[in-house]
N, C-alpha and C positions, 0 to 999 in steps of 0.2 A: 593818148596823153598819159604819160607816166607819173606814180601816184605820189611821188614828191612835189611836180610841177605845179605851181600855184597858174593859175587861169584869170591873167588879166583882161582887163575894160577896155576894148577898143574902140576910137572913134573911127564913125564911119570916111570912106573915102578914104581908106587907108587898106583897105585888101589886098588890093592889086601891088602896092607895094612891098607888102607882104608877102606875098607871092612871090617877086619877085627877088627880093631877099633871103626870101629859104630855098630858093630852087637855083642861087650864085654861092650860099654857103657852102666852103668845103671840109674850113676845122674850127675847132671850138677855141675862142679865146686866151684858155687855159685848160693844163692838161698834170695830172702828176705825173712828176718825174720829170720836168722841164730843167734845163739846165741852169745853171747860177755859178757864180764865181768870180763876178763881177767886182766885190766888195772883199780886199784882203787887208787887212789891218796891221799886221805883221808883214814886213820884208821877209825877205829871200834870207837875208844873212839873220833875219831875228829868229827864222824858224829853224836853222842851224844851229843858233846858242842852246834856243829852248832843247833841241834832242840832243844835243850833247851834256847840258849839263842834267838831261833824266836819263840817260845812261850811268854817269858819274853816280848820281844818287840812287840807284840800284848794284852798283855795281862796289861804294866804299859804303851807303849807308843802310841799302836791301828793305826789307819788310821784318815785321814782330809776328809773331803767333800764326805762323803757318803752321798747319795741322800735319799730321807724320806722313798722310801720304803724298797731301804736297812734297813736304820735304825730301820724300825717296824721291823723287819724281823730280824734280830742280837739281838736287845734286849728283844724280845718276846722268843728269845731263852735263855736268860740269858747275852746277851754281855750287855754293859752301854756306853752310853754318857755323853761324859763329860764336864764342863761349857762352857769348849776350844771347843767344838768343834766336839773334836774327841770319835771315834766310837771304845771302846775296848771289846777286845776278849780274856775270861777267858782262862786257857792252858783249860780245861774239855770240856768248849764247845767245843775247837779245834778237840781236842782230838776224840772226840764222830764223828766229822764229818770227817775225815780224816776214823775210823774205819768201817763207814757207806758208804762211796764214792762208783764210780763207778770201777768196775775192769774188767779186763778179757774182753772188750766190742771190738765188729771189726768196724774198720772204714771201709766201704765199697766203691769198686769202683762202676764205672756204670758196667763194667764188674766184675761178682765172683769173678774171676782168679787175681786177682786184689787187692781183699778186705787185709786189715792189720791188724797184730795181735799184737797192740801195748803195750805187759806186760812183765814179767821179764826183761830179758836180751835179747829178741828180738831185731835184730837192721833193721834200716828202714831208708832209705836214697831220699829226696825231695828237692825242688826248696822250696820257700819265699825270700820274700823282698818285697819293697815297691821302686824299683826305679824308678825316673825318666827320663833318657837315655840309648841310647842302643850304644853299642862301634863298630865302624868297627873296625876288627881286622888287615885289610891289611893298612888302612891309618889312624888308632890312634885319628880317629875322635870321638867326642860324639854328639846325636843329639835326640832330646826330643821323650821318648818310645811311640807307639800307640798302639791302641787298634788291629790292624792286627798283630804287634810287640807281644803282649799277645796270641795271637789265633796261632800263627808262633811257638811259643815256646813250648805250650802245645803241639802241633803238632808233635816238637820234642823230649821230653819227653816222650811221647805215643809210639815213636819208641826207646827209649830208654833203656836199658833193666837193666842199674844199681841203674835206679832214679824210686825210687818205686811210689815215690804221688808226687803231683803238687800242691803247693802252690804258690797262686799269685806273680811272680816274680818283674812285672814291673807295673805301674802305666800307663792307657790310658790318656796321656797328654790332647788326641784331644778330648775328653771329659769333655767338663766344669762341667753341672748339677750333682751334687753330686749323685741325689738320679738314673737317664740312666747311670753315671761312674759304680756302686754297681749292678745295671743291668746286663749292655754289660760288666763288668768284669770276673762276672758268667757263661754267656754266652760262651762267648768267649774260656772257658777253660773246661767249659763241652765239648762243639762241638769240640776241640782237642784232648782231652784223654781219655780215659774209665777209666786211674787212679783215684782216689780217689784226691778229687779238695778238696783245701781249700782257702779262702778269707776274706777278710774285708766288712766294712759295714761304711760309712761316718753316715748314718741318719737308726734310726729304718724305717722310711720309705721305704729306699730303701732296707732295710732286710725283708719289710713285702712284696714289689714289687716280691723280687727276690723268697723268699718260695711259691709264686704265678705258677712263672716259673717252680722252680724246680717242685713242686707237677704236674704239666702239664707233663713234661718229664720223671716223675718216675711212671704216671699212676694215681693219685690223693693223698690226703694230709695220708689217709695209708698207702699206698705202699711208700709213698718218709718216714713215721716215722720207717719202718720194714727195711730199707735199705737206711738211709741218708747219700749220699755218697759225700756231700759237709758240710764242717767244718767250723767253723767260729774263726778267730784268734783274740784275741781280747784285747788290750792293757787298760786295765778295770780300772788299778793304772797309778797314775803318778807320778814315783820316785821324791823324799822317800816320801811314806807313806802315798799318797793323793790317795782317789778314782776319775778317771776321768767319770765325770757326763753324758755324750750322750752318753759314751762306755758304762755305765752301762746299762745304759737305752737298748741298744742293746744287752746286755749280759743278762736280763732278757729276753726279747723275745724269743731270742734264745733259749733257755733253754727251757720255755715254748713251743716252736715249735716243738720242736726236733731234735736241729741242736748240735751235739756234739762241744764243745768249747774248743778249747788252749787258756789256761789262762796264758797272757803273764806278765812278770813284765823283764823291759829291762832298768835296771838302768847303768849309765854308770860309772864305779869305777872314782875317783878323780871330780868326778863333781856333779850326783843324787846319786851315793852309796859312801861308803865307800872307798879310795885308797888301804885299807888294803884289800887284795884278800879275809882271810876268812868275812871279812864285810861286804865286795859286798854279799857275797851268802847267809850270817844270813839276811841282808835285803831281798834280793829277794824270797828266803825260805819264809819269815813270809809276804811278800806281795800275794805270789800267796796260801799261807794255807790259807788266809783271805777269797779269791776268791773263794776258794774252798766249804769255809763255807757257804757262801753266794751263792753260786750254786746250793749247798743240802739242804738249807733251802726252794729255790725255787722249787727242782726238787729230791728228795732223789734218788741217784743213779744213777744222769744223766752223761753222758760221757762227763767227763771233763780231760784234759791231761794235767799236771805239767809242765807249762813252764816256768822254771827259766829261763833267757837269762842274765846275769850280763854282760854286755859291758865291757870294756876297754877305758882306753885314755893314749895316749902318753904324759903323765905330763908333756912335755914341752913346749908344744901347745895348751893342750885341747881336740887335733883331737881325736877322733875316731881311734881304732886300732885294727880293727878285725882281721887281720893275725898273729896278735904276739903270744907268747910264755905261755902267762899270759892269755891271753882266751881260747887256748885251753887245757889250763889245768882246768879254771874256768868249761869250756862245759863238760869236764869227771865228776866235782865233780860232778855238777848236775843233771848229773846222776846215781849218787850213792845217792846222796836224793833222788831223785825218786825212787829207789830202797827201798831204808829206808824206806818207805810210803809205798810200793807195788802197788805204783800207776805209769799208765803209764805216761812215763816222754817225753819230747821236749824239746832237745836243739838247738843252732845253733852253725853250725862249715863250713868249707868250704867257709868262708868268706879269702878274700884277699883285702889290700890296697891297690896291683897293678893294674894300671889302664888298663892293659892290658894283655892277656893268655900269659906270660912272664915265664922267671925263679923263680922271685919273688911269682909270682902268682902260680907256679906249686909246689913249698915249702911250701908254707901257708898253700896253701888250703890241701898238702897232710896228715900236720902233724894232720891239728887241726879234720881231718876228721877220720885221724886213731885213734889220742887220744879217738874220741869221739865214734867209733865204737868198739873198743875194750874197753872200759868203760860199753859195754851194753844200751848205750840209746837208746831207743825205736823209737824215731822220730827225724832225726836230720835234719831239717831245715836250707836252705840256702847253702845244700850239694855242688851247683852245679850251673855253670852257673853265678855268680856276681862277679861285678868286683869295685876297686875304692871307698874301704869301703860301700858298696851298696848302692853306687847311678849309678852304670852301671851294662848292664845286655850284654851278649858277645853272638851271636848263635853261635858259633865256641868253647864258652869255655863249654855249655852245655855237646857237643860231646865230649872234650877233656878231661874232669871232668867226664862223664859218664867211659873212662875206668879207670881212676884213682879208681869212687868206685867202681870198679870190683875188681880190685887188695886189695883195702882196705876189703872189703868183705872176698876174699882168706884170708888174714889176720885174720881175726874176726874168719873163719872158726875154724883155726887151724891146727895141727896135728892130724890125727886118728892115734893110737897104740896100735894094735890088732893082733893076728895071721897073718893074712896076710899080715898085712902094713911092718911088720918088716925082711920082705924079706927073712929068713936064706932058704928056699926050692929053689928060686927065684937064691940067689946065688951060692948053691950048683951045679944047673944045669950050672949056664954059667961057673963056676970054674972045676968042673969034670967033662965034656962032653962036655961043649958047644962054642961055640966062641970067648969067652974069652970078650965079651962085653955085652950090653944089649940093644942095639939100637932092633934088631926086636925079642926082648924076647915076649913071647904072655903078660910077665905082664907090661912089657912099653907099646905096641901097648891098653893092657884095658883100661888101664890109664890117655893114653894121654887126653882124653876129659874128665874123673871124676874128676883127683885131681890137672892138670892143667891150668889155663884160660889165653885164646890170646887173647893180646888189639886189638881194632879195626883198629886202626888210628894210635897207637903208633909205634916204629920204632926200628924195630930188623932186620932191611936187613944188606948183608953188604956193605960197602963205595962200591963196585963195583956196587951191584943193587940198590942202593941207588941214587947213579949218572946215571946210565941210567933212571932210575925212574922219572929224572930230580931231584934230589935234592930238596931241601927246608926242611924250620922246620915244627913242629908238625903244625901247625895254618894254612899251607899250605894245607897237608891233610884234615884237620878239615872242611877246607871250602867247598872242594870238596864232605864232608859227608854230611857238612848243605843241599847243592843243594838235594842231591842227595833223602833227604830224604823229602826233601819241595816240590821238584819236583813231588813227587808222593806218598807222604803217606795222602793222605784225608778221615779222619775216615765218617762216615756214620751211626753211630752206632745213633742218633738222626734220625730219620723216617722222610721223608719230610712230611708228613701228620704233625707232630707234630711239625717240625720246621716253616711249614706258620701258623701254629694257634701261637706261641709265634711271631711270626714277625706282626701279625694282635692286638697281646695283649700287646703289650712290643714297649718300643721304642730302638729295637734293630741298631747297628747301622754299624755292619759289613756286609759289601755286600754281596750277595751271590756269585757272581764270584771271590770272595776272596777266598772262600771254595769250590772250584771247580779245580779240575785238567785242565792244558790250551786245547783245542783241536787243535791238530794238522793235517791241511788239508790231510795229507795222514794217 
């Protein structure tokens, strides 16, 4: 039994069923990387307007504050600067570089089993954010995230079986030094998951610190470039239409190293883009193709992933509105530009403004997750686990979000309708010979684990075992899983030979008895 598998209560006179049930299984319900695309929001001809009029706005209105080696670099290719300032980008040069990109490339975990296959209509479901607290979910409290907080989560991810990569969730408050925060961030989420990590970077320095580490962990600086299974996110513009200068700076490195890069552009409609929804996404389109350009100029072919993110704001306040209606339809378009490209795309969805694993929060995050899995995007960031417009991170909504995208996944699956899905032999028997039912047909009992999937924690007993269960809601369970899985899932997959030489070379800052299962006297 595998040490995530929780070990249900079976009644008797059900073995044999059993039995026969696991010995007809041949695949599992749900799988990453299952295809989607189902769900397009955008026409054919609206996805035309949108790339034509984000060439138009690269190409008469460009970008602010590109840094100078950008700028040899664009206009050595044919881009121009202009007296203002700004750095434009002919449609041709785009063009050429969008045809030249990188495609078809696997984000790797530390474990194979693991690695991701972020193109067509693949969908692929992760943690990001950048928060700063972590919620109890039983007393509504918030209280500033740490760096155990980050190693806690990866932890729980790693046992998690619907959240495919790990992107840095929460921010190490207790962390001041920017360039040990970019460190012990890295750290921290390697040493929890064998999925495929991604992160920020404050200072090129502590991006050169941390390629230091990783090439230690992956064997040296070729083995970490043949299978770089840490990505760097990287917020390169700063809505509308300015390059931010240190992010660049970082974002050349990287490249250069060989850290595959999400290129973010995360304008938030009514405030850095446009309030007009299709505006928001013609801005972001023509911020992240810019990025693009400028990636392949440094690196022809380097792994870079399409990440439009257009925000939201509740126009009556300003706020931030990532639960609504209006982002999760923005997070499917943009993945149908990504599609448009053939490039692999990164959205975010599973964001909620509830500051807690509530109703609100279970609506939010359902819809904008299914919108955006059934659209096809390939990386949907922020799947899981945030709360509070992401500035709270919940260990309880991880687990409760984990079987949400189980079910979202079924979803994305589909229907199969083939010879045998469509039953007519299946019915024949239970109608002219058989029971008159189909509960222990041999094609229910094959079934039940192939085209099936049972939430973990979710709640199908009835009011009768529900009350003896003692009752409570979902957040009840949830918590009993956080324990159960913190209590005892400590990966090891880091060699302690390997992990004292990064504690002798690094100013790592997570104890080691933090990563240590407790020993109990008996």
């Amino acid at each position: 039994m595998n040490l995530f598998q929780t070990v249900g209560k079976r009644r008797g006179g059900r073995a044999a069923k059993q039995a026969e049930r696991s010995a007809t299984q041949t695949t599992a319900p749900v799988r990453p990387g299952q295809e989607g695309g189902w769900y397009r929001p955008l026409s054919a001809a609206d996805v035309g307007r949108i790339h034509g009029a984000a060439l138009d706005l690269l190409a008469e209105v460009g970008l602010a504050d590109a840094i100078p080696s950008c700028v040899e670099l664009v206009t050595a290719a044919g881009g121009r600067l202009t007296g203002e300032g700004r750095l434009l980008f002919p449609r041709t040069l785009v063009e050429d570089h969008v045809a030249a990109a990188g495609r078809h490339f696997v984000l790797p975990g530390l474990d194979p089993r693991h690695d991701l296959e972020p193109w067509g209509t693949k969908v692929h479901f992760g943690s990001a954010g950048a928060a700063v607290h972590m919620v109890d979910s039983a007393s509504g409290e918030f209280r500033p995230s740490t760096l155990k907080d980050l190693y806690d989560i990866a932890r729980l991810i790693d046992a998690l079986e619907h959240i495919h990569f790990c992107q840095r969730p929460v921010i190490a408050c207790d962390i001041e030094d920017s360039v040990t925060l970019d460190i012990n961030t890295a750290y921290a989420c390697i040493s929890g998951t064998t999925k495929h990590v991604g992160t920020a970077f404050s200072t090129s320095e502590g991006l050169t610190k941390t390629l230091e580490l990783l090439h230690t962990v992956a064997g040296g600086e070729a083995a970490w470039r043949a299978r770089p299974f840490v990505s760097m996110s990287c917020c390169f513009v700063v809505p509308p239409l300015r390059f931010a200068e240190d992010a660049c700076r970082c974002l050349e490195n990287a490249v250069r190293a060989g850290m595959p890069v999400l290129l973010l552009a995360a304008g938030q409609a009514g405030a850095t883009s446009p309030a007009a929804l299709a505006g928001a996404l013609v801005q972001q389109v023509a911020e992240v193709l810019a990025g693009l350009v400028y990636v392949n100029l440094i690196a022809p072919g380097h792994p870079a992933i399409f990440g439009t993110w257009p925000f939201v704001s509740d126009l009556r306040t300003g706020a931030m509105s990532g639960g609504s209606g209006e982002q999760a339809l923005l997070m499917a378009a943009c993945a149908q530009m990504a599609q448009h490209y053939d490039l692999p795309g990164g959205v975010a969805a599973g964001m909620t403004d509830a500051k807690l694993p509530d109703a609100q929060s279970g609506y939010e995050k359902g819809y904008s997750n299914a919108l955006a899995g059934l659209a096809g995007a390939n990386l949907v960031y922020e799947a899981a686990g945030m709360q509070a417009s992401l500035m709270g991170a919940c260990l309880e909504s991880f687990v409760i979000d984990n079987d949400m995208l189980g079910n979202v996944m079924r979803t994305v699956r589909g229907i199969e309708v083939n010879d045998e899905s469509i039953s007519l032999e299946a019915i024949r028997e239970v109608c002219l010979g058989g029971e008159g039912h189909f509960l222990g047909h041999h094609q229910t009992l094959g079934l039940m684990e192939s085209e099936y999937l049972y939430p973990r924690i979710g709640d199908r007993q009835s009011i009768k075992e529900w009350r003896e269960a003692g009752g409570g809601a979902i957040d009840k369970r949830a918590r009993q899983r956080v324990r159960e899985i913190l209590d005892g899932h400590f990966p090891d997959h880091v060699p302690a030979a390997v992990d004292a030489a990064l504690r002798r070379s690094h100013p790592i800052a997570l104890p080691l008895e933090a990563m240590l299962p407790l020993r109990l006297p008996w």
